[in-house]
C-alpha positions in Angstrom: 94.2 201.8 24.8 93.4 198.3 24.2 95.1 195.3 24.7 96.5 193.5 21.8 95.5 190.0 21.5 97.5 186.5 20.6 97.7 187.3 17.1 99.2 191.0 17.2 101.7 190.5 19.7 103.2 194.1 21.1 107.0 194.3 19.7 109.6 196.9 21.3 109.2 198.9 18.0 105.6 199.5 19.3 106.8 200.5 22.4 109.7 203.0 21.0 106.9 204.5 18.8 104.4 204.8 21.7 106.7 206.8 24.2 108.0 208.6 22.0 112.0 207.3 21.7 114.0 205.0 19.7 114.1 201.5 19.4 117.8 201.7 20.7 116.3 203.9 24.1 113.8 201.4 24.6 116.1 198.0 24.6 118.2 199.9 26.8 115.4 200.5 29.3 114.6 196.5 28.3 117.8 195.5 29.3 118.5 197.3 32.3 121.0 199.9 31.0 122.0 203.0 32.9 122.6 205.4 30.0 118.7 206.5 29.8 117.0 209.0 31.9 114.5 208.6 34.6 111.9 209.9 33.0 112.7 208.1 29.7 112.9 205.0 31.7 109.4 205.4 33.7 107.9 206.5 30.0 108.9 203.3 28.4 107.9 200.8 31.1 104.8 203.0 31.5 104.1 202.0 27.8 105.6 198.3 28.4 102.5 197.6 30.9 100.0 199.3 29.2 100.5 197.3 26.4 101.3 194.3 27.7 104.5 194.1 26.2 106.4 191.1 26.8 109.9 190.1 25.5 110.8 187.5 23.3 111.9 184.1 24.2 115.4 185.5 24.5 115.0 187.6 28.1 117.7 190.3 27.0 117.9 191.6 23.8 121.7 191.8 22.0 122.3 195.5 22.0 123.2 196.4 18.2 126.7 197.1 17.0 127.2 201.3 17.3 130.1 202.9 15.7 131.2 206.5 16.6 134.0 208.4 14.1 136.2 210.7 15.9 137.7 213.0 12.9 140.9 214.5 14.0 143.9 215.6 12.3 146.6 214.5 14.2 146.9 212.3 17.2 151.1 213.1 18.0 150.2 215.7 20.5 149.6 215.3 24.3 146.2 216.6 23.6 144.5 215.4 21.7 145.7 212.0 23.4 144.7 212.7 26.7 140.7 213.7 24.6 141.0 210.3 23.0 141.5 208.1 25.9 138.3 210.3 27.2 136.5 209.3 23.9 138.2 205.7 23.7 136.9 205.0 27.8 133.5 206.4 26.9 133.1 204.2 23.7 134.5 201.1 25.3 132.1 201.8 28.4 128.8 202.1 26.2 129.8 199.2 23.5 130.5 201.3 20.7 133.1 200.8 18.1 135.5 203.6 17.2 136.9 204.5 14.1 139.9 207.5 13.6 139.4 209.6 10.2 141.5 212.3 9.2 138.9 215.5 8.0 137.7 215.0 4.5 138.9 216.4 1.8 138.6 219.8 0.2 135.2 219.7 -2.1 133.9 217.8 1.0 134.6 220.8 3.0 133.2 223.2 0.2 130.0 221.7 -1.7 126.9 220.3 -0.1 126.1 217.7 -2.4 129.6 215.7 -2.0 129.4 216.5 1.8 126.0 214.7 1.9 127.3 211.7 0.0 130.5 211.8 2.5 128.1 211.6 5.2 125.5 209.4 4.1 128.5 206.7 2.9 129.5 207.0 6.9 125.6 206.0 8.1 124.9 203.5 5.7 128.6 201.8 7.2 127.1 201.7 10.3 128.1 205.0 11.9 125.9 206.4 14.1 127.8 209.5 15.5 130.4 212.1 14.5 133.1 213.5 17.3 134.9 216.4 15.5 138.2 216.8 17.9 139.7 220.5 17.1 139.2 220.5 13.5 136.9 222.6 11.3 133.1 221.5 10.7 132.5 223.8 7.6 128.9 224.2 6.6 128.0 222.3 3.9 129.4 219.2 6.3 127.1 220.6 9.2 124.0 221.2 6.8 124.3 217.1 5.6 124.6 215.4 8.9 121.5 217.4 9.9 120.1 216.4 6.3 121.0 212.6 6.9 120.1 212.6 10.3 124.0 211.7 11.4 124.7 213.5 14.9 128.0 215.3 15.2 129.6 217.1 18.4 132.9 219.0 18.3 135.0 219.2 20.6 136.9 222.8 20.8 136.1 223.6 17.2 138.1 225.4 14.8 137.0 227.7 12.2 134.0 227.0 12.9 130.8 230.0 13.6 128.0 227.7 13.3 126.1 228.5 16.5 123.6 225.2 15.5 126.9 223.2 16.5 127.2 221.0 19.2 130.6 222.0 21.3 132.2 220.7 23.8 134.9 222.8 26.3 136.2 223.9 29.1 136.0 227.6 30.3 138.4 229.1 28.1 138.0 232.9 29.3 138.2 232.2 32.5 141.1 229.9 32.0 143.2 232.4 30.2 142.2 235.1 33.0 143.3 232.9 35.8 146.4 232.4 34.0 147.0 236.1 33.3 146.3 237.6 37.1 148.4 234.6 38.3 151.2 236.7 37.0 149.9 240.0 37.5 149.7 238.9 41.4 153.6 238.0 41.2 154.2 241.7 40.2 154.1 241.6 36.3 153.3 244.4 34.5 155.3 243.0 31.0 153.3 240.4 30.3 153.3 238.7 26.4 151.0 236.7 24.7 151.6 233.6 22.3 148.2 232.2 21.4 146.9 229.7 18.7 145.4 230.1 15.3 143.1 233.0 15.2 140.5 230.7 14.0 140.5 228.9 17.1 137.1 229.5 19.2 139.2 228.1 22.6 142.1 230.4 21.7 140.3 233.5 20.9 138.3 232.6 24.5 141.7 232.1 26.6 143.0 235.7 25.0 140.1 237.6 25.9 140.6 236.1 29.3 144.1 237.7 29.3 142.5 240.5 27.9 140.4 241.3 30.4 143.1 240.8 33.5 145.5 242.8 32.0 142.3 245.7 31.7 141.0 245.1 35.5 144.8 245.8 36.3 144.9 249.0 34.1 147.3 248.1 32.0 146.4 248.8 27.9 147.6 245.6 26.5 151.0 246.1 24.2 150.6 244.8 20.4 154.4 244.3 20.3 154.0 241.4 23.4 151.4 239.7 21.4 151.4 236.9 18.8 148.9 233.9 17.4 150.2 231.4 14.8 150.0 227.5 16.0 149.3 224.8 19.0 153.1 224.0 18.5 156.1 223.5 20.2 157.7 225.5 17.3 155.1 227.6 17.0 156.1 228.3 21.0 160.0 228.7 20.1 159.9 231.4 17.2 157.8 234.0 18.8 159.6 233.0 22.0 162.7 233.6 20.7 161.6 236.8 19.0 159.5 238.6 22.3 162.8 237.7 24.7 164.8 239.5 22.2 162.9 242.7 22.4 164.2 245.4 24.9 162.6 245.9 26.9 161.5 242.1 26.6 158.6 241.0 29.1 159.0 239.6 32.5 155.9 236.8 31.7 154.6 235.0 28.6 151.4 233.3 28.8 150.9 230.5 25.9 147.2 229.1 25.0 148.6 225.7 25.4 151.4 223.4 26.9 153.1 222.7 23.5 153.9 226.5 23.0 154.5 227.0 26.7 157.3 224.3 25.8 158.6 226.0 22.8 158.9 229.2 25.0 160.9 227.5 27.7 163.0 226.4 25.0 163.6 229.6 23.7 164.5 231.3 26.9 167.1 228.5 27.8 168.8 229.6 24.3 169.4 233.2 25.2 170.4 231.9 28.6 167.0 234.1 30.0 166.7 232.2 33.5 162.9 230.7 34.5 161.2 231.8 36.7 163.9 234.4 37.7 163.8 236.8 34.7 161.0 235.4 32.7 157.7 233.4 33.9 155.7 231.0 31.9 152.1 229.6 31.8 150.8 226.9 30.0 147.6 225.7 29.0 145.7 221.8 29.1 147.5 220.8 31.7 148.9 217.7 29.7 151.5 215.1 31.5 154.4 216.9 30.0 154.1 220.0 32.4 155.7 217.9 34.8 158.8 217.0 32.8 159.6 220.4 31.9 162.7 222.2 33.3 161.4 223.8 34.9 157.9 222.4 35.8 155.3 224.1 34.4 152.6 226.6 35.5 149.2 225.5 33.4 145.6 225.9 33.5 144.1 222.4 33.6 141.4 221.5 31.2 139.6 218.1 32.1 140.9 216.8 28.6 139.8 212.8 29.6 136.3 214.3 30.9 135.8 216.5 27.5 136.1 213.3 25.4 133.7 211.0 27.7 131.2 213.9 27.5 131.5 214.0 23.3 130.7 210.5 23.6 127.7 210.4 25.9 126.7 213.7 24.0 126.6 212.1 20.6 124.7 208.5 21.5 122.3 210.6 23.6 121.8 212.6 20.5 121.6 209.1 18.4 118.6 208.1 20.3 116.8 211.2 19.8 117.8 213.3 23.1 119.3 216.9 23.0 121.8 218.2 25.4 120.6 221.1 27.6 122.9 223.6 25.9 124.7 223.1 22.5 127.6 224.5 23.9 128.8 222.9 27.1 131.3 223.6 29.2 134.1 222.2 31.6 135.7 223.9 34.8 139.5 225.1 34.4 141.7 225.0 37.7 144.9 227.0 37.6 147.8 224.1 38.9 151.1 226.3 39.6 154.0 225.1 39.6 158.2 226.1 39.1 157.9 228.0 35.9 156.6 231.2 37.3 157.4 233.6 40.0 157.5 236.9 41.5 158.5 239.8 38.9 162.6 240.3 38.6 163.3 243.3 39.6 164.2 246.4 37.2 
């Protein structure tokens, strides 16, 4: 390749379109930033010497103004708090702005043409990344940020059977197993189920993990012990109420998340059902309010804070042209125990 002379003076845009990335990648490399690969990195300066690139009389360019969107419905529960601080860290860390949307509206959700519009009034504000926390992406919206070019990761998605779709999670199934042969190791053999909406991909996951423990034990799971409604404390407190009023009522409930673990504990202390003597309960998220429970509570711990620094590095890496290994990534669960579970009562 030949050298440019005086008069044609090598910009970074020739060096973005010469290895191959985007102008964004290559300042970054410019400017010494960590948040580029190795062989990205090498690839640029490669292309930086070859051509004898040399920077302006400013040495380090101004990295441009990046805004994210992180569309979520509400922000009240321990969870999706503990995701935004995650996302909020991430953001802060790599210079980006973020804004908080609510999901759009219903013909957004069901016709292309307004999703498009939606999407491209989003990039031409300066948006260049979508973080869909626990809320539906419906087609049409998924088909126009891949029309428009806007990047979008979801973070446990809802309704959602896109397999195109970037998720991010943590190991549901295994999560919801661990959770379920806890109990089966403490002698229960009554063991209910109060999960989320059934259009929930994570809570669909952590049942088939309690599922599947309840088969490796040989015990045929019992319709009456199982319910899915809502992630809600209330949600938690109804179906609590209505299991530990069966006879015979079970000995162990295991809830897809914290706030219907909560709702459950509730429950029990109504009918006076004592925990973890007649009744233990299990939790999932592992949020800061499983240690202000009465009593504490038994939860399989999803890195919440790690899942929304991943969305974050997952989007910008998509904004400057680089896909994740897998569209579907996944964190480790830990089981913590704690005082809300114990050995069977006995009959």
């Amino acid at each position: 390749m030949r050298r440019r002379g005086r008069s044609e003076r090598a910009t970074l845009a020739d060096v973005a379109q010469l290895a191959g990335v985007s102008p964004t990648t290559a300042s970054k490399v410019l400017n010494g930033r960590s948040d580029v690969g190795e062989k990205t990195r090498r690839r640029v300066l490669e292309v930086m010497a070859e051509i004898g690139y040399k920077p302006t009389a400013v040495r380090h360019e101004q990295p441009r103004d990046r805004t994210l969107v992180t569309v979520l419905d509400i922000v009240e529960s321990r969870y999706a708090g503990t995701v935004l601080q995650g996302i909020l860290v991430a953001a802060t860390s790599a210079r980006a702005e973020l804004l908080l949307h609510l999901p759009p509206g219903e013909p957004i959700r069901e016709n292309h043409a307004a999703a498009r519009a939606w999407v491209q009034e989003r990039k031409a504000s300066g948006v260049i990344g979508l973080i869909a926390l626990a809320v539906a992406v419906p087609d049409p919206l998924l088909h126009a940020t891949e029309d428009v070019g806007l990047p979008i990761v979801s973070i446990d998605p809802i309704d959602t059977s896109e397999s195109r779709l970037v998720s991010i999670g943590s190991t549901n199934w295994a999560g919801g197993r661990s959770a379920t042969d806890h109990v089966l190791k403490l002698g229960h053999r009554r063991i209910g189920w109060i999960g989320g909406p059934l259009g929930s991909a994570p809570s669909l996951e952590r049942f088939h993990g309690y599922q599947a423990a309840l088969d490796s034990a040989g015990i045929t799971p019992d319709r009456a012990l199982i319910r899915h409604e809502a992630f809600s404390v209330e949600a938690g407190h109804r179906h609590g109420l209505d299991l530990l009023s069966l006879d015979p009522r079970p000995t162990a409930i295991v809830a897809a998340n914290d706030e219907i673990a909560v709702g459950v504990l509730t429950a029990a202390k109504e009918l006076g059902v004592n925990v973890p003597g007649e009744l233990s309960v299990t939790g999932f998220d592992d949020t800061p309010q499983t240690q202000w429970t009465t009593p504490r509570l038994t939860s399989v711990r999803q890195p919440l804070v790690g899942m929304g620094r991943m969305a974050v590095e997952t989007v910008l890496g998509m904004a400057d042209g680089i896909q994740p290994a897998s569209r579907h990534l996944q964190l480790a669960t830990t089981l913590s125990v704690r005082d809300s579970t114990g050995p069977a009562p006995v009959s």
